[in-house]
N, C-alpha and C positions, 0 to 999 in steps of 0.2 A: 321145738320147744313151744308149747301152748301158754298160752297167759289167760287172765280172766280180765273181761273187758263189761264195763258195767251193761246192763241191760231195762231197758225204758219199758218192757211192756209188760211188767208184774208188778209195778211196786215197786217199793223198797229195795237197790241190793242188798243185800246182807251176804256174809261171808260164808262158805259151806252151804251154801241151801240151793235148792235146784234154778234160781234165781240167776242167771248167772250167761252170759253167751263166752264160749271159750272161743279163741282166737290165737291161729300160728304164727309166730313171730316170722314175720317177712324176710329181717334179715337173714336169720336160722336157716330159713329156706334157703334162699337164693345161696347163701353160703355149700348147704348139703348139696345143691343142683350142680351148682362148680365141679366141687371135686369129682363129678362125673366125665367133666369134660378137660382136654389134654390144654396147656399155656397159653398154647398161640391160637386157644380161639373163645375165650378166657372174657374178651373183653364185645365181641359179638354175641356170645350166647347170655351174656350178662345185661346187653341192651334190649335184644329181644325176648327175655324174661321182664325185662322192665317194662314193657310194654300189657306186658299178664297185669301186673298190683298197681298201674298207674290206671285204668281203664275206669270208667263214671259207674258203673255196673257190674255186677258179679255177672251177669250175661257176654257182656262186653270183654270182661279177662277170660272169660271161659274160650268166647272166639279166636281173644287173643294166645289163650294158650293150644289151643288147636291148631292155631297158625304158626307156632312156635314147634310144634310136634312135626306141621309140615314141615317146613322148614330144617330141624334139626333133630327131628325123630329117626332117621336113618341112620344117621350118625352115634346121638345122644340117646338110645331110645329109655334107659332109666330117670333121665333131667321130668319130659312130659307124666313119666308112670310116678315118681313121684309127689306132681304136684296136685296130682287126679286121685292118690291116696290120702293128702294131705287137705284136698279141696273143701270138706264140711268144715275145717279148721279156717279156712280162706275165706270162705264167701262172709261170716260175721262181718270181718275186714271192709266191705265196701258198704255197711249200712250209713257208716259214718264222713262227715262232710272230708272235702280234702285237708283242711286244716288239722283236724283230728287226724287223720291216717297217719301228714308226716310227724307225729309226734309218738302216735301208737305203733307204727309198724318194727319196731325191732323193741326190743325186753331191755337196754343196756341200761336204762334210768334204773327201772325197778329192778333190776339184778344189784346196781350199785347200793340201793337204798336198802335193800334187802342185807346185802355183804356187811353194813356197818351197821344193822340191828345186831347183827348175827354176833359181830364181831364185841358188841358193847355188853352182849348177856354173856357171852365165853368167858370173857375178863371177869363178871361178875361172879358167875358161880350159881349162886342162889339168893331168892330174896323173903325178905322177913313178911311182906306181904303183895299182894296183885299190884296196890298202888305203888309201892315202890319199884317192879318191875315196867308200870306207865311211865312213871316216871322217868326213869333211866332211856329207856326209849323215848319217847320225846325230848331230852335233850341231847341221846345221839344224831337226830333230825332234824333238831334243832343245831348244833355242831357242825352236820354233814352242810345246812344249808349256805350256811355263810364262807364255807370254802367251796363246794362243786360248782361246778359251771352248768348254769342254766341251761333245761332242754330249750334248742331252738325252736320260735312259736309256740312256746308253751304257754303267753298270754294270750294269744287267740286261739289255741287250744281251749283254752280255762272259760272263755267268751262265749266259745260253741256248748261245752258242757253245761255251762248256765243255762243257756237257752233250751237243749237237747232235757235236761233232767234237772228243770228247776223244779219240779217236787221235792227233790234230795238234796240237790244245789244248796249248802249254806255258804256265804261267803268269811273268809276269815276274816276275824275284829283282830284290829292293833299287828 
C-alpha cells in the first residue's frame, strides 16, 4: 500500500500534482514479507526486518536489508526480493525524523479516517451544493475525533511537521 507523504522541496503540497513523495506503508510490508515465511520463524524474520525501517539512513536499512537477505535469503529468498521491488516506495520513509516515521509508518490512522468520510457521504447520497458536502465531512472528523484514540506521538509528531514545513504549517485556532 503506498500513501502520500507531504514533501518540503517544491512548495506547497497540493493534492494530485506532481508535488508529492509517495511512501510504502511499512506495516503493509512487513505484513506481505511474513506470509513468505512458515510460524515458527515468524518472530526472527520479523526482528531482523526491523532492523531494515528502524535504521538512521536509507543507506543504513539498505545494509541492513542485505544483511537480512544474508541471513535469511536462502531460505526466504521472496521476503529480500520484495523489499528491493518496493524500495523507491522506502527510502522517502527515512527523510523523516524518528518521531515522524513512528507515526507514519503504517496507513491504519488514514484508512480509518478515510472509512468514516467514506462512510458519512454513502449515507448521504448527494448534496445540494460543494459546501454542504464540506460540511458533512468536517463534522464526520469532527465526530470521528472525539471517539478515536489518539495516534501515539502524534504531538511530537505535529511539533516536527511545524518545524519540518512551517511554510504550510498553520496551527489550528479553538
Amino acid at each position: 500500500m503506498v500513501h502520500t507523504v507531504l514533501s518540503s522541496q517544491n512548495g506547497p503540497a497540493a493534492p494530485y500534482t506532481e508535488n508529492r513523495t509517495l511512501s510504502t506503508c511499512i506495516v503493509h510490508l512487513v505484513r506481505h514479507s511474513l506470509n513468505f515465511c512458515s510460524w515458527k520463524d515468524r518472530k526472527a524474520v520479523a526482528a531482523k526486518l526491523r532492523e531494515v525501517y528502524v535504521a538512521e539512513t536509507a543507506e543504513a536499512a539498505w545494509d541492513a536489508l542485505e544483511a537480512f537477505d544474508a541471513d535469511w535469503g536462502r531460505q526466504y529468498p521472496s521476503i529480500a526480493q520484495a523489499w528491493r521491488r518496493a524500495w523507491q516506495e522506502v527510502i522517502p520513509f527515512f527523510a523523516f525524523s524518528p518521531e515522524i516515521r513512528r507515526v507514519i509508518y503504517t496507513t491504519n490512522a488514514i484508512e480509518s479516517l478515510n472509512r468514516i468520510i467514506r462512510k458519512a457521504i454513502k449515507t448521504r447520497g448527494s448534496f445540494p451544493s460543494e459546501d454542504a458536502a464540506e460540511k458533512l465531512i468536517y463534522l464526520a472528523i469532527r465526530g470521528h475525533e472525539k471517539t478515536a484514540r489518539t495516534v501515539r506521538g502524534w504531538l511530537t509528531a505535529v511539533n516536527q511537521f511545524a518545524i519540518m514545513f512551517e511554510d504550510r504549517f498553520k496551527p489550528i485556532q479553538g
